[in-house]
C-alpha positions as a Markdown table, in Angstrom:
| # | Residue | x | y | z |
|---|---|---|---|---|
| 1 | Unk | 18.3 | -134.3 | -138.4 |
| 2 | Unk | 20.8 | -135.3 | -135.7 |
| 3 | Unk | 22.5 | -132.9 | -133.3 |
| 4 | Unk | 25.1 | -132.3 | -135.0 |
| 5 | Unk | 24.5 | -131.5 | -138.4 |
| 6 | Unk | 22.2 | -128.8 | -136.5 |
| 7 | Unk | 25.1 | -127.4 | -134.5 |
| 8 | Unk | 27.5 | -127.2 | -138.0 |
| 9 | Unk | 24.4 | -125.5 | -139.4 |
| 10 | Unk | 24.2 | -123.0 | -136.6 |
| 11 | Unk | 27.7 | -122.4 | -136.5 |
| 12 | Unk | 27.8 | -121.5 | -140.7 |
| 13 | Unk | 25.0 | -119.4 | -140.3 |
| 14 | Unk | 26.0 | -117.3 | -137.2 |
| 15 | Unk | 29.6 | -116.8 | -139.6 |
| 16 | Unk | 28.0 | -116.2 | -142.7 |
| 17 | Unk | 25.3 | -113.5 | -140.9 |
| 18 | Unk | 28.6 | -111.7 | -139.8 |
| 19 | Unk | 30.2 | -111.6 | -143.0 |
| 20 | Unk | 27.1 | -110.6 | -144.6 |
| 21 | Unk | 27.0 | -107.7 | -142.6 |
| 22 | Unk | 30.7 | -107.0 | -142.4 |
| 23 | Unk | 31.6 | -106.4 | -146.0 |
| 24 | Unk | 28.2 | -106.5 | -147.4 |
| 25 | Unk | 27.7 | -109.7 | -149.3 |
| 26 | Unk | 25.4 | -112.4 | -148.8 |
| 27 | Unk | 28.0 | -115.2 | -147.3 |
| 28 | Unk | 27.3 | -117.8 | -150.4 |
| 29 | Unk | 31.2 | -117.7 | -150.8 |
| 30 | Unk | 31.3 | -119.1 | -147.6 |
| 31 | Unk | 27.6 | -121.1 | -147.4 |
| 32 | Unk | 27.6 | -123.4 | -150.7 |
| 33 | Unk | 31.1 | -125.4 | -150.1 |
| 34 | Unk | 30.2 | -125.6 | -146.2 |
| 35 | Unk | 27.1 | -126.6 | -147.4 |
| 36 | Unk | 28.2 | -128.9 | -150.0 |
| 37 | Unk | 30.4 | -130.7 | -147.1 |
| 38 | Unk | 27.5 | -131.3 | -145.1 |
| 39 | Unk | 24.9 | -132.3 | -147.8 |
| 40 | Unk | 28.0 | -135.4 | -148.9 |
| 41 | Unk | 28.0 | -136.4 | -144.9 |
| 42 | Unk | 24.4 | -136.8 | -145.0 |
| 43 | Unk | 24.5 | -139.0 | -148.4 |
| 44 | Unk | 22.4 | -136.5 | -150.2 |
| 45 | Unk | 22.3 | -138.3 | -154.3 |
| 46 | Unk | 26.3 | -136.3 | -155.5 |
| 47 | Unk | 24.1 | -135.1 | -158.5 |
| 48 | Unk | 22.2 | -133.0 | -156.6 |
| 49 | Unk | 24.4 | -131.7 | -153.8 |
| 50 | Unk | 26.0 | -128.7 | -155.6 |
| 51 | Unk | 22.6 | -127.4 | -156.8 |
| 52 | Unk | 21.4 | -127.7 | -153.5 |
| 53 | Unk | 24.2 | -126.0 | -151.8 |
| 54 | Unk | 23.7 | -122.7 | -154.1 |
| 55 | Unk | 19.9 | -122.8 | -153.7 |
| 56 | Unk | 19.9 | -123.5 | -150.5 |
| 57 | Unk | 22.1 | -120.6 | -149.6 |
| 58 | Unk | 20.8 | -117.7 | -152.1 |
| 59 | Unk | 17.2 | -118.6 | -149.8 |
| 60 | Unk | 19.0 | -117.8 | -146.3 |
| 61 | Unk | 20.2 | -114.1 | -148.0 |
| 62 | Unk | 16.4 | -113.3 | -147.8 |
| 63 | Unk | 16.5 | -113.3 | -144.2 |
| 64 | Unk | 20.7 | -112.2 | -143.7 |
| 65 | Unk | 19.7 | -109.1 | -146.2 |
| 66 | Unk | 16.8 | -107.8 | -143.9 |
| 67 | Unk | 18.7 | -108.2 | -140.9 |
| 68 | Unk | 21.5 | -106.3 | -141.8 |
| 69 | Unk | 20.1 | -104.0 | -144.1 |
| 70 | Unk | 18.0 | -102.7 | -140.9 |
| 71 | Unk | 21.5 | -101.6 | -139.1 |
| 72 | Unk | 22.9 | -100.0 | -142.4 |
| 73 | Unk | 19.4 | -98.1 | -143.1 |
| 74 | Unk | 20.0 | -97.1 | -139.3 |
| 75 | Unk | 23.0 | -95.6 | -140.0 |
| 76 | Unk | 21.5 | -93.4 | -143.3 |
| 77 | Unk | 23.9 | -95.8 | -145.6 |
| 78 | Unk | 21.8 | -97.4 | -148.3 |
| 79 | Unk | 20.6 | -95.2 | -151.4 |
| 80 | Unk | 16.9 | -96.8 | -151.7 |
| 81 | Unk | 16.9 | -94.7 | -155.1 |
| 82 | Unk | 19.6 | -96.8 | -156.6 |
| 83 | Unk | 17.8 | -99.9 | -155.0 |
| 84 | Unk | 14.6 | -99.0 | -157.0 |
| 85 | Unk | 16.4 | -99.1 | -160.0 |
| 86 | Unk | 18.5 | -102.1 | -159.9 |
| 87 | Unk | 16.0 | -104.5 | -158.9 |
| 88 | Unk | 13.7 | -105.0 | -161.4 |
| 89 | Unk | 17.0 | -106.1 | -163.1 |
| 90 | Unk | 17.8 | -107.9 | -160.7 |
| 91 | Unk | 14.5 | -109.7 | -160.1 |
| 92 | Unk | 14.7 | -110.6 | -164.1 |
| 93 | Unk | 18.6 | -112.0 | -164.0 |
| 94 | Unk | 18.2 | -114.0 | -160.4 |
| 95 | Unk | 15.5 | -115.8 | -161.6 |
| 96 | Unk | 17.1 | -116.8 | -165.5 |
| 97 | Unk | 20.5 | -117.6 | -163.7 |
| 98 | Unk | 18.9 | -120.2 | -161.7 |
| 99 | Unk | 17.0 | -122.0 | -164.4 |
| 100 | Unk | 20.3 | -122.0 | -166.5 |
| 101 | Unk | 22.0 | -123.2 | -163.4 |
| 102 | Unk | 19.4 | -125.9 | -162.6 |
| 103 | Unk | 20.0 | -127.5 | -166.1 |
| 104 | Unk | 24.1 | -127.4 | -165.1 |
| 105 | Unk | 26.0 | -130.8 | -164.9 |
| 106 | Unk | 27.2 | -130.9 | -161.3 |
| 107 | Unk | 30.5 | -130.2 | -162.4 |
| 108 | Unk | 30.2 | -127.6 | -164.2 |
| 109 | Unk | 28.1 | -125.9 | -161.6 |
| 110 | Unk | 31.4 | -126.6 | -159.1 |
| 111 | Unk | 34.0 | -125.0 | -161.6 |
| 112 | Unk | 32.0 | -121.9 | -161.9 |
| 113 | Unk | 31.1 | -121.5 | -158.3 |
| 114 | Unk | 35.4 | -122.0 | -158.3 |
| 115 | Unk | 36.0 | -119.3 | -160.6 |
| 116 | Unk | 33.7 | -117.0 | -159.1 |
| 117 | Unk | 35.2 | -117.7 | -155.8 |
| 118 | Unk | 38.9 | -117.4 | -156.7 |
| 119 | Unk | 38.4 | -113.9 | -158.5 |
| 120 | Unk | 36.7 | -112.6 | -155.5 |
| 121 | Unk | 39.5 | -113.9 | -153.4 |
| 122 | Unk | 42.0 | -112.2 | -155.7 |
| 123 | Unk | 40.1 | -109.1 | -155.7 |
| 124 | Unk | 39.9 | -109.2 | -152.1 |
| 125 | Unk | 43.5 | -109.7 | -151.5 |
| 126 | Unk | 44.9 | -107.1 | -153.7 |
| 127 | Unk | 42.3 | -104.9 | -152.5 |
| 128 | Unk | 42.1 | -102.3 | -155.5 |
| 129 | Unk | 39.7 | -99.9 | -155.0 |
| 130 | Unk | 38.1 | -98.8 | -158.7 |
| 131 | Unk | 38.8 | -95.1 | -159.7 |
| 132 | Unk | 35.7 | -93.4 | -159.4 |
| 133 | Unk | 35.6 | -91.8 | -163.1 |
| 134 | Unk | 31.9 | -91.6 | -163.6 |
| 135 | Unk | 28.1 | -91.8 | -162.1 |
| 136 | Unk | 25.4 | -94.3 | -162.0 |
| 137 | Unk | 23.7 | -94.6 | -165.3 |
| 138 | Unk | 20.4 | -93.8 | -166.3 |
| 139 | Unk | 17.6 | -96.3 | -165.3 |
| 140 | Unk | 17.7 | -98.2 | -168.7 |
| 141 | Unk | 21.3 | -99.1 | -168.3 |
| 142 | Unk | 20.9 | -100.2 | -164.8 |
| 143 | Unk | 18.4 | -102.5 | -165.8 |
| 144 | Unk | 21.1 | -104.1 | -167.9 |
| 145 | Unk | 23.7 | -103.9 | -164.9 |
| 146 | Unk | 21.2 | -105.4 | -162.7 |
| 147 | Unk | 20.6 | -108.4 | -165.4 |
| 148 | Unk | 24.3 | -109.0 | -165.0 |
| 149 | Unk | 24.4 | -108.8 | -160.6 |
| 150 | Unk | 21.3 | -111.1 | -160.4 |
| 151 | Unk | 22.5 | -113.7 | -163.4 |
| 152 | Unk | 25.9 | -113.8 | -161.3 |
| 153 | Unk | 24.5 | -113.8 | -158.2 |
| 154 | Unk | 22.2 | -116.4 | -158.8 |
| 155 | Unk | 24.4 | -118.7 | -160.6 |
| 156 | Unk | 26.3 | -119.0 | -157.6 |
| 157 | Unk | 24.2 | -118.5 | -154.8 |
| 158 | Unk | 26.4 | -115.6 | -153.2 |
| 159 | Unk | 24.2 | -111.5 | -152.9 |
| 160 | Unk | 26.4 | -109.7 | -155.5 |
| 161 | Unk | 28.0 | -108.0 | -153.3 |
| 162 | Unk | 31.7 | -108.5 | -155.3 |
| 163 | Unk | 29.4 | -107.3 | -158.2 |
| 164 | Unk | 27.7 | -104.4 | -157.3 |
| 165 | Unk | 30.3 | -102.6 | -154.7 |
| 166 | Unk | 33.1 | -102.5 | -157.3 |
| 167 | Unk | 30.4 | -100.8 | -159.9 |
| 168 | Unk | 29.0 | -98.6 | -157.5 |
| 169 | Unk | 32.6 | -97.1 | -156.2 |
| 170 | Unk | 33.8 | -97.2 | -159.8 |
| 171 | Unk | 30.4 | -94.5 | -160.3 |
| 172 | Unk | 31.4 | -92.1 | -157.4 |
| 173 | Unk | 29.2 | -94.3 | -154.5 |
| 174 | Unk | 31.3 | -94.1 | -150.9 |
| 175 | Unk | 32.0 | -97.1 | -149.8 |
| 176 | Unk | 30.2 | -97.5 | -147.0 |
| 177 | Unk | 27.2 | -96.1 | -148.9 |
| 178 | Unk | 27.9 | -99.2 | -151.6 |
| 179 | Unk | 28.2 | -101.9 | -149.1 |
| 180 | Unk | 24.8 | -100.7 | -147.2 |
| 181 | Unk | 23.1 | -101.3 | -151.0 |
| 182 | Unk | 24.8 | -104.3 | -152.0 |
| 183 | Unk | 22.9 | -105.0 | -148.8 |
| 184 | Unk | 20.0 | -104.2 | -149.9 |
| 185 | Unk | 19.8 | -105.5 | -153.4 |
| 186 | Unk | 20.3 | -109.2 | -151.0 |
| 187 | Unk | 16.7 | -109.2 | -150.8 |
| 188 | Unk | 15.7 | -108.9 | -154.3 |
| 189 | Unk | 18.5 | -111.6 | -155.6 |
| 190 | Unk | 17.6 | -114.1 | -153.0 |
| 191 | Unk | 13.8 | -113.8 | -153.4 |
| 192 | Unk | 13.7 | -114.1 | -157.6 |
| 193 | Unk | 16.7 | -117.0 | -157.2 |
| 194 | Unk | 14.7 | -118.8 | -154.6 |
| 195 | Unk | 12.0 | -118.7 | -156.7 |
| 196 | Unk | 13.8 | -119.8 | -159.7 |
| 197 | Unk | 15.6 | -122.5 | -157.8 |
| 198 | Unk | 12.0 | -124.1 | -156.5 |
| 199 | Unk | 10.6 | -123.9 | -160.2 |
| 200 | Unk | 14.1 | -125.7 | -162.0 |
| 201 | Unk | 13.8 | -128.4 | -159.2 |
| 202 | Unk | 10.5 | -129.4 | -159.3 |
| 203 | Unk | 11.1 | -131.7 | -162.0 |
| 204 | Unk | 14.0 | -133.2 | -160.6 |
| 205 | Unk | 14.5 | -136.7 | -159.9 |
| 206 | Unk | 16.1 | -138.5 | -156.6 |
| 207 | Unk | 16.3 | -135.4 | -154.2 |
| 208 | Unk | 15.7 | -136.0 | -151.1 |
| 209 | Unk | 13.0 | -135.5 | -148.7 |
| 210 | Unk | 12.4 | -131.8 | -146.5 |
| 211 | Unk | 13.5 | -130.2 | -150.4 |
| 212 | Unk | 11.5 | -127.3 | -152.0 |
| 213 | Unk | 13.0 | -127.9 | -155.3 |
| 214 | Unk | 16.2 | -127.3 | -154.8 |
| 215 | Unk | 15.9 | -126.0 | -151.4 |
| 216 | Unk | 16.6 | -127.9 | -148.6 |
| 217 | Unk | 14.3 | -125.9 | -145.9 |
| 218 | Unk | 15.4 | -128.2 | -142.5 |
| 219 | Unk | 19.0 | -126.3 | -143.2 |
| 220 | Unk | 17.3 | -122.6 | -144.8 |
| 221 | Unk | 15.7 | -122.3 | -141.5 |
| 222 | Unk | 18.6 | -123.7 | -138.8 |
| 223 | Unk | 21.4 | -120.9 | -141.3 |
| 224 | Unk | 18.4 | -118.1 | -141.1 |
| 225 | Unk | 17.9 | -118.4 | -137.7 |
| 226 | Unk | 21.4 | -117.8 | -136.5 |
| 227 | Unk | 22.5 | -115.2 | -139.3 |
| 228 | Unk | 20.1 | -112.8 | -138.3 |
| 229 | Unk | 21.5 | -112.3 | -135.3 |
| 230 | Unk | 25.0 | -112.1 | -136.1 |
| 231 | Unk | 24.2 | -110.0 | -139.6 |
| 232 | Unk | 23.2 | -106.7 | -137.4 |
| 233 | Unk | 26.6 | -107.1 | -135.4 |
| 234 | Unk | 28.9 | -107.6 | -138.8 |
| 235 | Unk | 27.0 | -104.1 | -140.2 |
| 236 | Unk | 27.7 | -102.2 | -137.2 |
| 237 | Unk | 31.1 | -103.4 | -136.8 |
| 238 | Unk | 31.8 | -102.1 | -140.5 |
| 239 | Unk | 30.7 | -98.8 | -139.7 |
| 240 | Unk | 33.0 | -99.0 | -136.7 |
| 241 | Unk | 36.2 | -100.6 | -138.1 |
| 242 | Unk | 38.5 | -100.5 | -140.8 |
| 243 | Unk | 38.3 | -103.7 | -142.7 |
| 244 | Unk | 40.3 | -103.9 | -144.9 |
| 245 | Unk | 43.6 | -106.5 | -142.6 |
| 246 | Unk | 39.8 | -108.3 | -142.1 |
| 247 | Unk | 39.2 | -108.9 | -146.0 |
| 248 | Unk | 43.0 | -109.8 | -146.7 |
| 249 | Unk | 42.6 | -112.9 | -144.1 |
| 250 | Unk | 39.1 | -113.7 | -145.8 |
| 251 | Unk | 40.4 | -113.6 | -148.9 |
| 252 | Unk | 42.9 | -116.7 | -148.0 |
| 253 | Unk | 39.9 | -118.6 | -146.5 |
| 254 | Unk | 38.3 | -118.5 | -150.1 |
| 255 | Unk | 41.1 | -119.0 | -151.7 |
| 256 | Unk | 40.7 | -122.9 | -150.0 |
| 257 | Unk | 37.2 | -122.5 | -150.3 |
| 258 | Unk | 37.8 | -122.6 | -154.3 |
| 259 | Unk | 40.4 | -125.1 | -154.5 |
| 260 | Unk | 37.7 | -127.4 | -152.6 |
| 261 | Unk | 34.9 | -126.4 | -155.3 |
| 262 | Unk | 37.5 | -127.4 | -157.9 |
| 263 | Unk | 37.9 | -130.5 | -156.7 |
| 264 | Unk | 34.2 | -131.3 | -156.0 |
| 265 | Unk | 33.8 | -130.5 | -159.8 |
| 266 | Unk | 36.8 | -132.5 | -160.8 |
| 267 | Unk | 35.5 | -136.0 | -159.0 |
| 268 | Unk | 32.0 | -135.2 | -160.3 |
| 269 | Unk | 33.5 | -134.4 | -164.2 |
């Protein structure tokens, strides 16, 4: 890899570790079309860019999610008991979403990576909090919630954090305490995804070389060595700030984020 290729990479990941930490999701929103801009510079085969891009960046939450889950656990945030429950879930949906989205046309992989995107930047803007009108479930429903979080998640490459932060204030969970989980449940998402992603791409013909499946580990690395640094720094700044002028200004930024997705899946279609 040239120099700079390296230096975009380090510049995505020390944003993405931020965000991550900041409002609790694992920067895919902001990874896979960055990503996806970088992989078409470098030629990478247009079939495989988009797949790529997602897998690639549900692997670097593995690292982002420790990083920052360390400064929310610091601060007493994340409820480990709601953790226990929603992972096996989890584990089971992360790793089905990325077979189903291994066997994806490119394109349709782009429009639902727009879709997701551009209801997250909706929900962003408006910024409605859900009523809180009931608790978490018992353990058998969560497993089915957690189905649903890792399935998304997966799919898209992104932590679930626009997932499971809405749920868990809709059941009575403070904020702060549902970012620190969301967090959490990063680690579990990325690690059953990854896995799934380096099983559905092992058959795959024409990727190119320093790929794990799907995986392209030359940028996994360069993205997880710069987002654990920032992650730690976005999680304390969200225990020190308001966010919420923060997430309106995000919002717009995926907003052009989607419209690019739509596009990619519109010359690929």
């Amino acid at each position: 890899m040239d120099w700079a290729p390296v230096a975009s990479l380090i510049v995505l990941g020390a944003a993405t570790g931020f965000v991550a930490g900041l409002m609790g999701i694992g920067g895919g929103m902001i990874m896979v079309p960055f990503l996806t801009v970088i992989f078409t510079a470098r030629g990478f085969p247009e079939e495989h860019i988009v797949h790529m891009a997602i897998a690639t960046s549900l692997a670097t939450i593995l690292f982002t999610s420790i990083s920052s889950v360390r400064a929310h656990h610091q601060h007493g945030a994340v409820l480990w008991n709601v953790v226990k429950v929603l992972a096996p879930g989890i584990v089971l949906g992360s790793v089905i979403g990325a077979q189903v989205a291994g066997k994806l046309p490119t394109a349709w992989l782009a429009f639902v990576f727009a879709v997701f995107v551009g209801v997250s930047a909706v929900q962003m803007l408006l910024d409605r909090k859900p009523i809180p009108t009931r608790e978490l479930p018992r353990a058998s429903a969560m497993f089915g919630v957690g189905n649903v979080i890792g399935f998304v998640s997966a799919l898209v490459g992104a932590g679930g954090g626009f997932i499971s932060v809405p749920y868990m204030v809709w059941s009575n969970v403070k904020v702060h305490q549902a970012v620190a989980t969301s967090a959490a449940l990063g680690f579990p998402i990325a690690a059953a995804g990854t896995i799934g992603y380096v099983l559905a791409g092992r058959t795959e013909v024409g990727l190119p070389q320093d790929t794990i499946g799907f995986i392209y580990w030359p940028a996994l690395l360069t993205i997880a060595l710069a987002s654990v640094i920032t992650a730690p720094l976005g999680a304390r700044t969200a225990h020190a700030l308001n966010t919420a002028p923060l997430k309106r200004i995000f919002s717009l930024l995926l907003f052009i984020l989607a419209g690019y997705m739509l596009y990619r899946g519109i010359r690929a279609s």
